[in-house]
C-alpha positions as CSV (number, residue, x, y, z in Angstrom):
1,X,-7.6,-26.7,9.8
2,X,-6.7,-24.5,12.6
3,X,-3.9,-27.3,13.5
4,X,-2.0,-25.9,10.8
5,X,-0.8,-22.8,13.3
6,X,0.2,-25.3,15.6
7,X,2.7,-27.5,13.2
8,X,6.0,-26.7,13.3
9,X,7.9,-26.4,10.1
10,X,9.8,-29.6,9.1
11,X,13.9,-29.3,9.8
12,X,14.9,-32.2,7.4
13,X,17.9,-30.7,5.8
14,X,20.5,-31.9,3.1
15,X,23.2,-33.5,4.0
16,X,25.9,-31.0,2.4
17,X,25.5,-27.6,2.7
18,X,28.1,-24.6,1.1
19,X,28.3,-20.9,1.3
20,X,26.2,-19.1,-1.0
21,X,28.4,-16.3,-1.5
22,X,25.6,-14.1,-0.6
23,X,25.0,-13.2,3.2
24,X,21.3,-12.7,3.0
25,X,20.8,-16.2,1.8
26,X,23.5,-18.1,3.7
27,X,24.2,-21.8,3.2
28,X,22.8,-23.4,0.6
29,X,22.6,-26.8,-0.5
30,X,26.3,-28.5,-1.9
31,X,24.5,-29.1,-5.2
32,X,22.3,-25.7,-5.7
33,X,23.1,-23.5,-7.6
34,X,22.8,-19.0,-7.3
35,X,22.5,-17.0,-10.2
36,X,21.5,-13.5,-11.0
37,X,17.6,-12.6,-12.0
38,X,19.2,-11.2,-15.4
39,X,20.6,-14.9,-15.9
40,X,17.9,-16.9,-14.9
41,X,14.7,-14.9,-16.7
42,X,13.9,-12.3,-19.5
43,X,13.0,-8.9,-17.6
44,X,10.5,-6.8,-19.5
45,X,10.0,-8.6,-23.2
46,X,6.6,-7.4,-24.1
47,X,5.0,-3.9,-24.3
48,X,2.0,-2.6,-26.0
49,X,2.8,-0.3,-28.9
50,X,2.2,3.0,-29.3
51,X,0.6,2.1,-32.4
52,X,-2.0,0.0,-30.8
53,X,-5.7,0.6,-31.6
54,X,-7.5,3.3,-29.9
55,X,-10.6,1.1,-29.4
56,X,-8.5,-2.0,-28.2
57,X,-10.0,-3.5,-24.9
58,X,-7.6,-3.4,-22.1
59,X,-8.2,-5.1,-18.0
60,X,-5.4,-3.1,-16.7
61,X,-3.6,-3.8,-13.7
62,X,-2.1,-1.0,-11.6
63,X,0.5,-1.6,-8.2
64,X,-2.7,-1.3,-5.7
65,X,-4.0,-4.3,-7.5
66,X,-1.5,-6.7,-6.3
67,X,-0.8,-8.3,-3.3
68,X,1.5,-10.6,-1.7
69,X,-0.9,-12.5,-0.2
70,X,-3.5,-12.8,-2.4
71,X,-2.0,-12.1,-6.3
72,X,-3.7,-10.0,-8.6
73,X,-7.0,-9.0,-6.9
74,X,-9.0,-6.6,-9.6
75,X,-8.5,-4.8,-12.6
76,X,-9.5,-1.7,-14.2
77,X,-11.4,-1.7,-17.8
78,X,-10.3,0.6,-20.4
79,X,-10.1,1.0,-24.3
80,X,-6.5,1.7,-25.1
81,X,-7.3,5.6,-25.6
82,X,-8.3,6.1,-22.5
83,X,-6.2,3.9,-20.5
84,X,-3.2,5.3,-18.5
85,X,0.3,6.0,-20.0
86,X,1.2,3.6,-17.7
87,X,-0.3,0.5,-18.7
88,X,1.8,-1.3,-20.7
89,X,3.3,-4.6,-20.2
90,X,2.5,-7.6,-21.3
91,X,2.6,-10.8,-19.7
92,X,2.7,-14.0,-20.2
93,X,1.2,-17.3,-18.5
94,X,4.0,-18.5,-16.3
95,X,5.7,-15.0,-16.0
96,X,6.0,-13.2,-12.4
97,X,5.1,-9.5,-12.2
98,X,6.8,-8.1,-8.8
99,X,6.7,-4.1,-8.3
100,X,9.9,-1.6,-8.9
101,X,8.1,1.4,-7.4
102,X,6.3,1.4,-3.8
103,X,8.4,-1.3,-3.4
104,X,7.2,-2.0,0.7
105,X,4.0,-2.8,-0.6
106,X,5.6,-6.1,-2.1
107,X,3.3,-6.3,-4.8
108,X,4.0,-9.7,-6.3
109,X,2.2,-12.4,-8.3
110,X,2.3,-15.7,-10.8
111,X,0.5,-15.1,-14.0
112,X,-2.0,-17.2,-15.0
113,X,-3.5,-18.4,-18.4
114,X,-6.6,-16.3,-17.5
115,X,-4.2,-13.5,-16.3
116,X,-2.4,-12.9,-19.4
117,X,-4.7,-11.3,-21.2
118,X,-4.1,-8.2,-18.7
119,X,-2.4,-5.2,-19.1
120,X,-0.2,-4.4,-15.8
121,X,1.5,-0.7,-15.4
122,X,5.3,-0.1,-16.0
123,X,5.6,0.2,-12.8
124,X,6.1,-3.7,-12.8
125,X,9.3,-5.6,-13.7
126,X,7.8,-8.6,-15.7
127,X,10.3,-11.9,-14.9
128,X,10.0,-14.7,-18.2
129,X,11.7,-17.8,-16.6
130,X,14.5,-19.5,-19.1
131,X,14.5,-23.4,-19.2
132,X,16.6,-23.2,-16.3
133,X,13.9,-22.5,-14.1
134,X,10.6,-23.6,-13.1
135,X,7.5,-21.0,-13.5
136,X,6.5,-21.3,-10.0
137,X,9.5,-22.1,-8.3
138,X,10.7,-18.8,-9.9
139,X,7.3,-17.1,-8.1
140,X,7.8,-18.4,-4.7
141,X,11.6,-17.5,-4.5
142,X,11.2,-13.9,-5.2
143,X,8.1,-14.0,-2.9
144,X,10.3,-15.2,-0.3
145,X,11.7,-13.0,2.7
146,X,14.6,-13.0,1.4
147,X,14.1,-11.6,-1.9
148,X,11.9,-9.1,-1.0
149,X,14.1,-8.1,1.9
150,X,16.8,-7.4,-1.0
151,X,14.5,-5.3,-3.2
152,X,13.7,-2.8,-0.5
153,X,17.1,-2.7,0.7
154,X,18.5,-1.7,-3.0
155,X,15.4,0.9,-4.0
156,X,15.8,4.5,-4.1
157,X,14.2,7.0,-2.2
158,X,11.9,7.9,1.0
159,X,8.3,8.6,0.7
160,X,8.2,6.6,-3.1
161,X,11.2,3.9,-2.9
162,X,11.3,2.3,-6.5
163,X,14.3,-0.1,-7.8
164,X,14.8,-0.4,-11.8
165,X,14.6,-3.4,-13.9
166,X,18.3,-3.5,-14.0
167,X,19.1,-3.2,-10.5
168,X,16.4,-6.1,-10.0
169,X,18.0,-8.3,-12.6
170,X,21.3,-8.1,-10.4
171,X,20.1,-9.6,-7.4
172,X,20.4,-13.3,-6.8
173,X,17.9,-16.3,-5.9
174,X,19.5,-19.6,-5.7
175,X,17.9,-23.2,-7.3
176,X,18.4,-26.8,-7.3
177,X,17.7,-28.8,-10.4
178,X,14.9,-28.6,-12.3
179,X,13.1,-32.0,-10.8
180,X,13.6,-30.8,-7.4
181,X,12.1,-27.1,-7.9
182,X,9.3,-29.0,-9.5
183,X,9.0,-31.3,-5.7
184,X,9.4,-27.6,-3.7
185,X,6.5,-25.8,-5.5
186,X,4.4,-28.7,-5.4
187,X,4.7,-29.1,-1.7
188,X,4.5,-25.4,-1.0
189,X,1.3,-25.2,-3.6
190,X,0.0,-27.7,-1.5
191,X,1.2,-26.3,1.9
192,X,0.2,-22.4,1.2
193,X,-3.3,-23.6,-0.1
194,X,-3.9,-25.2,3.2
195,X,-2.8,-22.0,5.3
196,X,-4.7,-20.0,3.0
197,X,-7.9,-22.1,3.9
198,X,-7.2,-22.0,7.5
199,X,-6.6,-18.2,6.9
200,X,-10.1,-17.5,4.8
201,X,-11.9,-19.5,7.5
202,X,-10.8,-17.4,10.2
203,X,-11.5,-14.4,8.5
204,X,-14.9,-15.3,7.6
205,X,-15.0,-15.2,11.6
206,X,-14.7,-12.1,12.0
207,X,-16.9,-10.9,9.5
208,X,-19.6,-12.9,11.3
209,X,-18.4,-11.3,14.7
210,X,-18.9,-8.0,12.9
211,X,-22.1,-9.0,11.6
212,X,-23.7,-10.2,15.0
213,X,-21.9,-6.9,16.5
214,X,-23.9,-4.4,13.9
215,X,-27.2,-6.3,14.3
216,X,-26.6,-6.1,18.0
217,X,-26.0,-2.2,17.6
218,X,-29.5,-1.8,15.6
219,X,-31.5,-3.9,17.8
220,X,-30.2,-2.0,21.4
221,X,-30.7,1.5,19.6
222,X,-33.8,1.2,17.8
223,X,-35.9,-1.0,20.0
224,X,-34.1,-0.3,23.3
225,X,-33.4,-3.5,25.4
226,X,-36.2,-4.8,27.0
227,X,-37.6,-6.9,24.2
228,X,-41.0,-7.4,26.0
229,X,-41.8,-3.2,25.5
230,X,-44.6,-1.9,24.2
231,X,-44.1,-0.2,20.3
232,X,-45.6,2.8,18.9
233,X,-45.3,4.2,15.4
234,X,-42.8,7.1,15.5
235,X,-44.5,8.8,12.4
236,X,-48.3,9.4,14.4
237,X,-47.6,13.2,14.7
238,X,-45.1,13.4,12.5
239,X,-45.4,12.2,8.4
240,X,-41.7,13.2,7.4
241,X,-40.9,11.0,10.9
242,X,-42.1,7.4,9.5
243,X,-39.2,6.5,7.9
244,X,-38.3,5.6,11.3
245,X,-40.8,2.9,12.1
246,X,-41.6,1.6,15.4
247,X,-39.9,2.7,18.8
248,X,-40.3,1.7,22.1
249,X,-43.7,3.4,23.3
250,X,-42.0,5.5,26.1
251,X,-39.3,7.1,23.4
252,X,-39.4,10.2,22.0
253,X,-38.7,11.6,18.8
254,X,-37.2,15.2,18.5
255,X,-35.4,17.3,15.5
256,X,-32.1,17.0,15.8
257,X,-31.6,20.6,16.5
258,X,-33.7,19.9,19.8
259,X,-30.3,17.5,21.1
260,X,-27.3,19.3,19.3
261,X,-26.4,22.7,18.7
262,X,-23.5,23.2,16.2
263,X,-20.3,24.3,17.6
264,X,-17.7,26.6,15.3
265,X,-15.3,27.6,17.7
266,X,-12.0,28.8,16.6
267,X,-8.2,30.2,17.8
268,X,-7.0,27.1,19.7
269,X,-4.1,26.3,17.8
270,X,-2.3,24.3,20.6
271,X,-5.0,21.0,21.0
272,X,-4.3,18.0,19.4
273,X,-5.8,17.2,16.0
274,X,-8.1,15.3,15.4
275,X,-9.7,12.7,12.8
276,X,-13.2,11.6,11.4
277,X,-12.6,8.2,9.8
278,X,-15.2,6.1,8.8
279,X,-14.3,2.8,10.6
280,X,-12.6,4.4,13.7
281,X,-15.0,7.1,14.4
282,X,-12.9,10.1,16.0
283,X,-9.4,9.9,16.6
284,X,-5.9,11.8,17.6
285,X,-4.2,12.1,14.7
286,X,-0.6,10.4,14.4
287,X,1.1,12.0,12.5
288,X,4.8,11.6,11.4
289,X,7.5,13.9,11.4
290,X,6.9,14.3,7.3
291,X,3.2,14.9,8.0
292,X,3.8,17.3,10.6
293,X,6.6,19.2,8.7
294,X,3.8,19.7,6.2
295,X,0.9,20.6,8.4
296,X,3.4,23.4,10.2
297,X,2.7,25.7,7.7
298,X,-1.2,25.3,8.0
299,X,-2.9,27.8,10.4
300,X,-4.4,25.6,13.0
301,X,-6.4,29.0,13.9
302,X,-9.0,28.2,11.4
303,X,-9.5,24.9,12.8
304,X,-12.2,24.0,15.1
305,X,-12.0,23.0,18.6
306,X,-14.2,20.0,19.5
307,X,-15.0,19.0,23.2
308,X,-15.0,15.3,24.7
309,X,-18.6,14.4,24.0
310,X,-19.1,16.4,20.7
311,X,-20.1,14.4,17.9
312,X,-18.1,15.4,14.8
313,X,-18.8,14.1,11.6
314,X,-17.0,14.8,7.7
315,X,-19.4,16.7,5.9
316,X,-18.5,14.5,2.6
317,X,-18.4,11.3,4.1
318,X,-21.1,11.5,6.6
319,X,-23.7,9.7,4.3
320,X,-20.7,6.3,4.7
321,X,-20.6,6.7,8.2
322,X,-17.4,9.1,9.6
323,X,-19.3,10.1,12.6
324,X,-18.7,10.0,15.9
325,X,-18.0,10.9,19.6
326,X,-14.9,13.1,20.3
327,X,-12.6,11.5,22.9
328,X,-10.8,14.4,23.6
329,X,-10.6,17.9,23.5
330,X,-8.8,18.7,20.0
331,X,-8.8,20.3,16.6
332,X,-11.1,19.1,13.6
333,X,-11.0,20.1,10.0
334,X,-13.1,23.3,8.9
335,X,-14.9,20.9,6.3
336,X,-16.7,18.7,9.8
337,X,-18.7,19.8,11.9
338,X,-19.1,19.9,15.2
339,X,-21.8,19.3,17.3
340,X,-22.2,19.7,21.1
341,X,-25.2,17.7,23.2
342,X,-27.7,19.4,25.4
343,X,-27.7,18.4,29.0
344,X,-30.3,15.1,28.3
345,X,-28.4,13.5,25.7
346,X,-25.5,11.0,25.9
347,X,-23.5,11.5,22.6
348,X,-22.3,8.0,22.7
349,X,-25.5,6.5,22.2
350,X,-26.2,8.7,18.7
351,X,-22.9,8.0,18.0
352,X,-24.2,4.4,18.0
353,X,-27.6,5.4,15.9
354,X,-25.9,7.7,13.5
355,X,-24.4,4.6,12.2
356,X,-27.0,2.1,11.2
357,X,-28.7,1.9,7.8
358,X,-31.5,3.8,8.2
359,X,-30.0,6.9,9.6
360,X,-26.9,6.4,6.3
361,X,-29.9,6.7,3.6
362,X,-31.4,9.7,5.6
363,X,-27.8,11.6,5.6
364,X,-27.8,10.6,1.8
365,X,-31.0,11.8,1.4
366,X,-30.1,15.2,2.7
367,X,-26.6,15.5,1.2
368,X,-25.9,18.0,-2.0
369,X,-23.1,18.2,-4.4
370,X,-22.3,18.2,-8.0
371,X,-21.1,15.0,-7.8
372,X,-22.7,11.4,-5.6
373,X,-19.5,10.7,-4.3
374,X,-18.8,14.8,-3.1
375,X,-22.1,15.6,-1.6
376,X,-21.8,17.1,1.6
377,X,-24.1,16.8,4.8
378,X,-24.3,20.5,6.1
379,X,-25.3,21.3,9.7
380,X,-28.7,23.2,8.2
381,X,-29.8,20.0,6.9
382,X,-28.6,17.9,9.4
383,X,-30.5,19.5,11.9
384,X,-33.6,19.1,10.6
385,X,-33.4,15.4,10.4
386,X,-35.6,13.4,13.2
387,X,-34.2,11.2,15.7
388,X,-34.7,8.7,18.6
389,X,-35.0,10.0,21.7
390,X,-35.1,7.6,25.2
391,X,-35.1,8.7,28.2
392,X,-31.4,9.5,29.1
393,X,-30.9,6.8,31.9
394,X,-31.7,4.3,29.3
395,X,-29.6,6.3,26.5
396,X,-26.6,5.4,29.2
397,X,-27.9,1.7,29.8
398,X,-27.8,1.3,26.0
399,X,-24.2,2.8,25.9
400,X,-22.8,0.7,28.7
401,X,-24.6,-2.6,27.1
402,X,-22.8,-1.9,23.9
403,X,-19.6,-0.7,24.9
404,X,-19.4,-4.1,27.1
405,X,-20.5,-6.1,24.4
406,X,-18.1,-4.4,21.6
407,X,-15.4,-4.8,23.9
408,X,-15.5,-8.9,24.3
409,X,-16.3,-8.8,20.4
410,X,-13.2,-6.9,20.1
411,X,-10.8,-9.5,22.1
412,X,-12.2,-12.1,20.2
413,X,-11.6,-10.3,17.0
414,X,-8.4,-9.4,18.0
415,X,-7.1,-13.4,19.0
416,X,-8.3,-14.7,15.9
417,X,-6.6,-11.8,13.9
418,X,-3.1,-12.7,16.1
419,X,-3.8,-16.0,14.7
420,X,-4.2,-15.0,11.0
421,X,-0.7,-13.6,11.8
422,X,0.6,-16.6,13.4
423,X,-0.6,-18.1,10.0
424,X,0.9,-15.8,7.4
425,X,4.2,-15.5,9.4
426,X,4.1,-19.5,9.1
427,X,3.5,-19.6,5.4
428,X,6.2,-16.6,4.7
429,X,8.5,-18.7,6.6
430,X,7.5,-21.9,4.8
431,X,8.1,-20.3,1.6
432,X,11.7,-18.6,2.3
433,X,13.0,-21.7,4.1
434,X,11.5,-24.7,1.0
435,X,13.3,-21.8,-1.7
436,X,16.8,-21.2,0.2
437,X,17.3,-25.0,0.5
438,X,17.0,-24.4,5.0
439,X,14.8,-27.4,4.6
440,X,14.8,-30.5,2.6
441,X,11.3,-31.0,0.5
């Protein structure tokens, strides 16, 4: 399947070609046609009434549910009383839904039979072919570069872009008879599917790679690595400890207090801010010049200054992992906190242990809120909490061992992604040359 990436796109073309009339399409074939989405499909035909029971069942689809890549991808179950304002069109099997607002996120699909039975927001133009036009030929030609290239370019505004349903209806797509736009969504059915597979396989890939990388992580931090050293039970001395298992028998384990002491220094307005995520650890942020308009006005005073070496973590989001080292001196949020490593600890290496399972449940353990999903880790319980402690030349062995084993996971992670690009810039082209009549199908 991966010889897919490596097949050039057929150049078979027509044998007559004529101007289009339109620049972003070009040439077209002598014997296609170009008409207007208003001429070619019904826009908008079915809503649900006001009138509609409150009780009525509805798998509602918003604009984040979409994707061009992948179609619909979830819903969101509601009775009609409780469902939002927004959710409102019908659609029917055959129809396209393509977004008017958020318009970069190019959130397009074909309905299906099953797919019908949704609700999708207003924020959706629904597209109801006429005769004229084949259902899917209709889907892949306003999927197409070219189409999509034309919505952005005639929405309206900056930070939420949108383009109504008669503004949509005015732009063009062009089509040859119906026989032949049965022939071009056939073969790019047929083509996309394959790309797809090739697509899914490498990205099942990487989510082994990331797999093997986190089992690595456990194994090196927990059981150190020399797989030959004796174990002890952590929990001997220590009955609130045992949650931790076994550990190498020359390992300590301390309080956390004991290897961090919380930092809350403040009036450094001037360092770079910084960011707790929960993939990326601790970053710069980079922000844009709309971001950074907005953040003028705060008072970086309040802010906390974080060393290279701290560990920072969000306070709500600790218990899902947005922990880690800093990598520069800079500004966090008053809501982390900031913790600074004695002189026998490498932060690196608990930035590595703060992230496996075990130590997740603990922080979740010792997180309080009103709400699951707002508890917050604070530094007084945080500090109680037990943890590993080698000796620190091994803490830096461990370190260097992951750091080099991350980073040759991470260039293989990153080829195979290039080539999940390579693949979806090959089936984007596919689609907009097979729907503009570039190549003959």
């Amino acid at each position: 399947m991966t010889m897919i990436a490596e097949q050039p796109i057929q150049t078979n073309r027509y044998p007559q070609y004529k101007d289009s009339g339109l620049e972003w399409i070009g040439e077209i074939p002598a014997h296609w046609e170009v008409g207007r989405i208003k001429y070619v499909c019904k826009i908008n035909q079915r809503s649900l009434p006001e009138s509609t029971a409150k009780s009525f069942p509805i798998h509602y689809v918003d604009i984040g549910s979409v994707t061009l890549e992948e179609g619909i991808v979830q819903t969101e179950e509601f009775e009609f009383k409780n469902a939002p304002s927004r959710a409102r069109r019908i659609a029917n099997a055959g129809d396209t839904i393509i977004s008017t607002v958020r318009t970069y996120l190019k959130a397009i699909a074909f309905v299906d039979e099953q797919q019908s039975q949704f609700i999708y927001s207003t924020g959706f133009a629904v597209l109801n072919p006429l005769p004229l036009i084949m259902p899917k030929f209709l889907a892949m030609a306003v999927k197409s570069d070219s189409f999509t290239e034309q919505v952005s370019a005639n929405s309206k505004g900056m930070s939420y872009p949108a383009i109504n349903s008669t503004e949509l209806g005015c732009l063009a797509i062009c089509f040859p008879p119906l026989s032949e736009q049965t022939r071009i969504a056939e073969f790019l059915d047929r083509k996309t599917a394959q790309i797809d597979q090739a697509i899914a396989q490498k990205e099942q890939l990487i989510e082994l790679l990331n797999e093997r990388r986190q089992v690595m992580i456990h194994r090196a931090v927990t059981r150190g690595l020399n797989p030959n050293a004796p174990m002890k039970d952590s929990g001997i001395d220590r009955g609130d400890a045992r949650w931790i298992g076994e550990i190498p028998a020359h390992w300590e384990v301390s309080r956390i207090n004991w290897l961090f002491t919380e930092k809350d220094e403040t009036g450094y307005p001037d360092l770079p801010l910084l960011i707790v995520s929960i993939n990326s650890g601790v970053t710069v942020r980079d922000m844009d010049d709309t971001e950074i308009r907005k953040q003028v006005a705060e008072d970086f005073n309040v802010y906390k200054r974080a060393l290279a070496g701290d560990i920072a973590f969000n306070k709500m989001r600790m218990w899902q992992g947005a922990v880690g080292v800093v990598p520069q001196d800079g500004l966090v949020s008053p809501d982390y906190v900031v913790a600074r490593p004695n002189n026998f600890v490498n932060s690196a290496y608990y930035g590595f242990l703060f992230k496996t399972r075990e130590y997740l449940a603990e922080f979740v353990k010792h997180s309080h809120g009103i709400a699951w999903d707002r508890n917050r880790l604070y530094w007084e319980d945080f500090k109680s909490i037990f943890a590993m402690v080698p000796p620190l030349e091994e803490q830096n062995q461990i370190v260097d061992f992951l750091n080099a084993q991350n980073e040759e996971m991470s260039f293989a992670s990153t080829k195979i992604q290039k080539q999940i690009q390579k693949l979806q810039e090959l089936k984007s082209t596919l689609i907009n040359s097979a729907v503009t009549g570039k190549i003959k199908v």
